[in-house]
C-alpha positions as CSV (number, residue, x, y, z in Angstrom):
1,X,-1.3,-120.2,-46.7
2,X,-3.2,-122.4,-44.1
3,X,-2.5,-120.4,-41.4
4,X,-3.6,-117.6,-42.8
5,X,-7.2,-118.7,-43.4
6,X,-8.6,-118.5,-40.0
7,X,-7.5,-114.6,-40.2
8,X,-9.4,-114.4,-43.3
9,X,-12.1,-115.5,-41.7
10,X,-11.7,-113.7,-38.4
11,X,-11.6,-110.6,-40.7
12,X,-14.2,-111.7,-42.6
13,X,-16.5,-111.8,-39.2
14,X,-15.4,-108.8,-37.9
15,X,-16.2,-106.9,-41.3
16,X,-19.7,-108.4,-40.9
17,X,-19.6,-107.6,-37.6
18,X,-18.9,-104.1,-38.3
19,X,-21.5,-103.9,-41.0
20,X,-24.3,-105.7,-38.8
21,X,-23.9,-103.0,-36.3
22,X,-23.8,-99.9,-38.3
23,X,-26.8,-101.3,-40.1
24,X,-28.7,-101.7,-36.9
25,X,-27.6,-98.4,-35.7
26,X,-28.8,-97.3,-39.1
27,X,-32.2,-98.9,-38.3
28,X,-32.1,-98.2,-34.7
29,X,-32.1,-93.9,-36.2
30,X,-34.9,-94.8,-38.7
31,X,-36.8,-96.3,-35.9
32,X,-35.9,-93.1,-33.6
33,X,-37.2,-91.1,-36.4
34,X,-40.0,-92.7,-37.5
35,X,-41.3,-92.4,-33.5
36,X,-40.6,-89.0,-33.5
37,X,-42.8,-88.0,-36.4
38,X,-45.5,-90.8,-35.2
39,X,-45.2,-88.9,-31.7
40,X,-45.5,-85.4,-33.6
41,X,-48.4,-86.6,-35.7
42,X,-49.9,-88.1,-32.8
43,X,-50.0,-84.6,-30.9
44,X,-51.2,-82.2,-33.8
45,X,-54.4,-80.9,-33.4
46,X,-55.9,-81.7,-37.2
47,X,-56.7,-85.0,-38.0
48,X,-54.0,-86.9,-40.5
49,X,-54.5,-90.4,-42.1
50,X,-52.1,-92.5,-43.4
51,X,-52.3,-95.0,-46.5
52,X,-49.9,-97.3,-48.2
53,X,-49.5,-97.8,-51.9
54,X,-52.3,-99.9,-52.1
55,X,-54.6,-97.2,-50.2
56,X,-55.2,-99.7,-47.1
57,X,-55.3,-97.6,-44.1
58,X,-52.0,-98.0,-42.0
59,X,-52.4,-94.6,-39.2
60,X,-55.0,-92.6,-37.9
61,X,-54.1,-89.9,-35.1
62,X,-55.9,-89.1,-32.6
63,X,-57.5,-86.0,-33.7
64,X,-59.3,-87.7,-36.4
65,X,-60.1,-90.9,-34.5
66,X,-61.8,-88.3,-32.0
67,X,-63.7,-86.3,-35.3
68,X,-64.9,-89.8,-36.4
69,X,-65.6,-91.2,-33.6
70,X,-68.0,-88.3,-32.6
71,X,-69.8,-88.3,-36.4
72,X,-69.6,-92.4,-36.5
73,X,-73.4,-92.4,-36.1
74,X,-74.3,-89.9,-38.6
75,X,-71.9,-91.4,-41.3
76,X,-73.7,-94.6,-40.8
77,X,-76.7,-92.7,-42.3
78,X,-74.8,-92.8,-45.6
79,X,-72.5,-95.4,-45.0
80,X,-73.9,-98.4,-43.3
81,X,-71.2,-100.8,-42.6
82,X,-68.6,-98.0,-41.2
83,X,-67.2,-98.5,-37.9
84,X,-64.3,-96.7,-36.8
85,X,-62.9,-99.7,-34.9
86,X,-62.1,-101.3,-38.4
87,X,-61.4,-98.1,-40.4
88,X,-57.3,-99.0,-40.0
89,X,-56.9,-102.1,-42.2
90,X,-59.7,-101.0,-44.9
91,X,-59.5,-99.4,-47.6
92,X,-59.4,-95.6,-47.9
93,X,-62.3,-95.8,-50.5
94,X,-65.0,-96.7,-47.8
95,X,-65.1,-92.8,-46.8
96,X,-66.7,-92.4,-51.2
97,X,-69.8,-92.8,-52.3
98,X,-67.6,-93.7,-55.6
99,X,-65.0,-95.7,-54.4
100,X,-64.0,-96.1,-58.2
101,X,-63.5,-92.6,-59.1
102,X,-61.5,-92.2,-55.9
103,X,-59.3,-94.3,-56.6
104,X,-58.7,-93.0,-60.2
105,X,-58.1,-89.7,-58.7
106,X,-55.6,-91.2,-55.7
107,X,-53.9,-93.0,-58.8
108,X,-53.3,-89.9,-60.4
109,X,-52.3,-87.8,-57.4
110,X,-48.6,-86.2,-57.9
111,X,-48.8,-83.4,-55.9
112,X,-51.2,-81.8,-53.2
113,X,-55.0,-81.9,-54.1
114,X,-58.0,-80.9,-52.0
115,X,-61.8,-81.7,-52.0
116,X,-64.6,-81.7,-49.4
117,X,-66.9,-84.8,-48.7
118,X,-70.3,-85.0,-46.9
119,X,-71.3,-87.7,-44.6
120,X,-74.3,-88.0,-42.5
121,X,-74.7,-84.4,-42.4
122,X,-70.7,-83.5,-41.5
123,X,-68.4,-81.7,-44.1
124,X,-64.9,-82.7,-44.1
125,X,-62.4,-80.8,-46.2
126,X,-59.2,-83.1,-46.9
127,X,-56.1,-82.3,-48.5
128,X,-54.3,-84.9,-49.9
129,X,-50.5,-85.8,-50.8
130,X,-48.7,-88.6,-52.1
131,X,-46.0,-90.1,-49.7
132,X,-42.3,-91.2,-52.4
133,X,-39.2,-93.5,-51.1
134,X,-36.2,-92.8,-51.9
135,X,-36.5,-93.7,-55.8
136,X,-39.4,-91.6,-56.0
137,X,-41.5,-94.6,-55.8
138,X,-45.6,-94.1,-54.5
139,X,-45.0,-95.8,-51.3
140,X,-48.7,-94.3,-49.6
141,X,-50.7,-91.3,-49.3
142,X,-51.4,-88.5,-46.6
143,X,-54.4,-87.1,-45.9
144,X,-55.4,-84.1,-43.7
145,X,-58.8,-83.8,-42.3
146,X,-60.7,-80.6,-41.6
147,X,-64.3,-80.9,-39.8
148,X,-65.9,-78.0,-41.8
149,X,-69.2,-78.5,-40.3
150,X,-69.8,-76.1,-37.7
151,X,-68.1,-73.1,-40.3
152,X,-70.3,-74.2,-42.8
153,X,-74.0,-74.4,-40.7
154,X,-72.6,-70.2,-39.9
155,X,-72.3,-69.8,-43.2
156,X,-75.8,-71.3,-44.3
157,X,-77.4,-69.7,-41.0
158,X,-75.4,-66.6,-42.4
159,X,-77.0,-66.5,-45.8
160,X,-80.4,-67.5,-44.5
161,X,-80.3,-64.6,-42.1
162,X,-79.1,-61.7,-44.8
163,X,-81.5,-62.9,-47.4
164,X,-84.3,-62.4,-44.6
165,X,-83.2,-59.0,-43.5
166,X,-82.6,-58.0,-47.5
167,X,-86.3,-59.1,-47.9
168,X,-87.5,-56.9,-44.9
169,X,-87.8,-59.8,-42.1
170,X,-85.8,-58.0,-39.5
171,X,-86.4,-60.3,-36.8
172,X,-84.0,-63.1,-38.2
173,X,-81.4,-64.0,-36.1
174,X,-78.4,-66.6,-36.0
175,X,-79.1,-69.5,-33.6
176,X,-75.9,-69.6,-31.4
177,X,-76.8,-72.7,-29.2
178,X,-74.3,-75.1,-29.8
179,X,-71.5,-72.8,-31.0
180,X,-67.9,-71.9,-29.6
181,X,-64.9,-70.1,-29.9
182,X,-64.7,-68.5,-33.5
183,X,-68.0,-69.4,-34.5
184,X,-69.7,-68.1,-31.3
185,X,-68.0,-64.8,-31.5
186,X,-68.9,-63.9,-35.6
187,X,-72.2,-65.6,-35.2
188,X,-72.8,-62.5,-32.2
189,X,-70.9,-60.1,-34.5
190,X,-73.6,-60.7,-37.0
191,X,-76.3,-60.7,-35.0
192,X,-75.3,-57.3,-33.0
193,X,-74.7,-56.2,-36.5
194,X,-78.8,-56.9,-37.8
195,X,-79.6,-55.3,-34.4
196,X,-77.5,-51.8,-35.2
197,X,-79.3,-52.4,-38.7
198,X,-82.6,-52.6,-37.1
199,X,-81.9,-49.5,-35.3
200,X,-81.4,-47.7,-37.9
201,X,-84.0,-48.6,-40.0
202,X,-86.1,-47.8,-37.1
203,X,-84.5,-44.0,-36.9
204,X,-85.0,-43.4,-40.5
205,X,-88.8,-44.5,-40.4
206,X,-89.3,-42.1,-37.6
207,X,-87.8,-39.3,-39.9
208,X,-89.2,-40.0,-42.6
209,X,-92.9,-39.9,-40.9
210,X,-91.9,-36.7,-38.9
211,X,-91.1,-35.2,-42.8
212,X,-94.2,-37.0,-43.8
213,X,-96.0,-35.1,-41.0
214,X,-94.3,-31.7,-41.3
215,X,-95.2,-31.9,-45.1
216,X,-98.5,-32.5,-44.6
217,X,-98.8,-29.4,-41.7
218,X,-96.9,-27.1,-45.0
219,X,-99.4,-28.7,-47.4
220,X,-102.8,-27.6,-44.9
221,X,-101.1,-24.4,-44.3
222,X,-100.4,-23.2,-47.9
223,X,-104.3,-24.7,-48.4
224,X,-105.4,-21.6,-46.1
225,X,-103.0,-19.2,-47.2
226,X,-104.2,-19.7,-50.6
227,X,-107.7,-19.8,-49.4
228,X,-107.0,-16.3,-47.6
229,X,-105.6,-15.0,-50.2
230,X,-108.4,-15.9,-52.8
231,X,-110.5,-14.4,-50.1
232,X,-108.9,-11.3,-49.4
233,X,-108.4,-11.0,-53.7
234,X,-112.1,-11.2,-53.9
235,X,-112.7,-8.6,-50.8
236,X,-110.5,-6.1,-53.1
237,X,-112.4,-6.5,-56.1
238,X,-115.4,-5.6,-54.2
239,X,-114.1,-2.8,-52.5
240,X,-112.3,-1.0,-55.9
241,X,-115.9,-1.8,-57.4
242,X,-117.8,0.1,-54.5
243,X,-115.3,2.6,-54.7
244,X,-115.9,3.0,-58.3
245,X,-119.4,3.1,-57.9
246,X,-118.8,5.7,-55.2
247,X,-116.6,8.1,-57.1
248,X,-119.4,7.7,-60.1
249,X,-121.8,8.6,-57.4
250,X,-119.7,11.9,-56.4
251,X,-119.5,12.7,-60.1
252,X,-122.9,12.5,-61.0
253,X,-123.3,15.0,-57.5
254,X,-120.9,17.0,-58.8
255,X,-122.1,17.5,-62.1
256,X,-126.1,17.9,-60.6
257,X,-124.2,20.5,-58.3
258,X,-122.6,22.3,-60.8
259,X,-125.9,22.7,-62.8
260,X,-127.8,23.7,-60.0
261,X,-125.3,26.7,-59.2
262,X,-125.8,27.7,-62.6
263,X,-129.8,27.6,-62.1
264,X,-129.6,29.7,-59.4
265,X,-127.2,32.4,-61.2
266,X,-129.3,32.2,-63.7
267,X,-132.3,32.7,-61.9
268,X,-130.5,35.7,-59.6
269,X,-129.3,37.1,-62.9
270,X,-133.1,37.2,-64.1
271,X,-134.4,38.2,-61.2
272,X,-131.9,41.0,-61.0
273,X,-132.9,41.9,-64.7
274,X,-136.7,41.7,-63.3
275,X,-136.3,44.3,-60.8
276,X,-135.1,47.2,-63.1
């Protein structure tokens, strides 16, 4: 029996052994892993935020350190003491004008939510999911940030520029200085598209004063025709009246001619009677 405690022992070390390495092999892979999605995170092109469960910032990406960095100024305007050389530490509330009702909501987040804030003039859509261990614990939250601003000064400048042209300002156009990509291209879709409108609002005034104008040329010329007409009527009735008065005339001739003729047989006829 004593000799065979020093092989317990032995065995007892090598099992521990065995165990220390395959747990830091087992670490070593989580490590491995946990670089890899840090490296993938790292290279995608929206910005991603990292909390833990007690919503302290643990990881910003670069993407998002580039988007705040570039609006730090402006989200002073609303927020003061923000500096995006201390956002990783803080608290994820400092981005809320209500940092009590977001933390109710990030308490109650079990699946993915989304909502839009506005700092210092910059929209940010964010959609948000809660990070679980292996028991399903809340171990932190993931946030995704989206920079809505651009897309949503088109849109305004969009709705600013329809309303004009629906109220008959024509000359309203969307400002593309400071645009690109996307927003550059469907700002000059819209624009082009007012100018076609333009055109043809232009072409159908035209028309419509060329109808305007040919109506007015039918109106005056149906005036004379008429007036012709009423003159020519009134011509007609004087002729049929002097030819009435004409054939009255002839009758009356006629009938003094006829009396005449029988004067002078009458008067041949005595004369005649005379001579015997």
């Amino acid at each position: 029996p004593g000799t065979d405690e020093p092989n317990q022992v032995l065995r007892a070390l090598d099992d521990m052994q065995t165990k220390l390495r395959a747990e830091i092999e087992r670490e070593r892979l989580v490590a491995a892993e946990n670089a890899r999605i840090r490296q993938a995170l790292d290279s995608v092109s929206s910005g991603v935020m990292v909390t833990d469960s007690d919503y302290r910032i643990t990881y910003l990406n670069p993407a998002l350190e580039k988007v705040l960095g570039n609006a730090e100024g402006d989200i002073r305007k609303d927020l003061p003491a923000f500096s995006l050389a201390a956002v990783r530490g803080a608290s994820m509330d400092q981005f809320h004008k209500d940092p009590a009702h977001q933390r109710e909501v990030l308490q109650k987040l079990t699946q993915t939510a989304r909502t839009t804030i506005t700092l210092g003039g910059h929209t940010f859509a964010m959609t948000l999911n809660p990070v679980t261990g292996g028991q399903d614990e809340r171990i932190g939250t993931v946030a995704e940030w989206f920079d809505r601003t651009q897309e949503v000064g088109v849109e305004q400048e969009m709705q600013r520029m329809l309303s004009a042209v629906v109220s008959g300002q024509l000359a309203e156009r969307i400002d593309l200085a400071g645009k690109s990509g996307f927003f550059a291209a469907m700002s000059a879709g819209v624009n082009r598209l007012a100018d076609t409108t333009v055109e043809v609002v232009t072409r159908v005034k035209q028309v419509a004063n060329e109808v305007h104008r040919g109506a007015a040329e039918i109106s005056s010329g149906s005036a004379n025709l008429s007036q012709r007409t009423e003159e020519q009527s009134s011509s007609l009735e004087e002729t049929a009246s002097s030819m009435e008065e004409m054939t009255t005339t002839v009758k009356q001739n006629a009938d003094n001619a006829a009396r005449a003729d029988q004067l002078a047989v009458a008067a041949r006829d005595q004369a005649e009677k005379g001579g015997i």
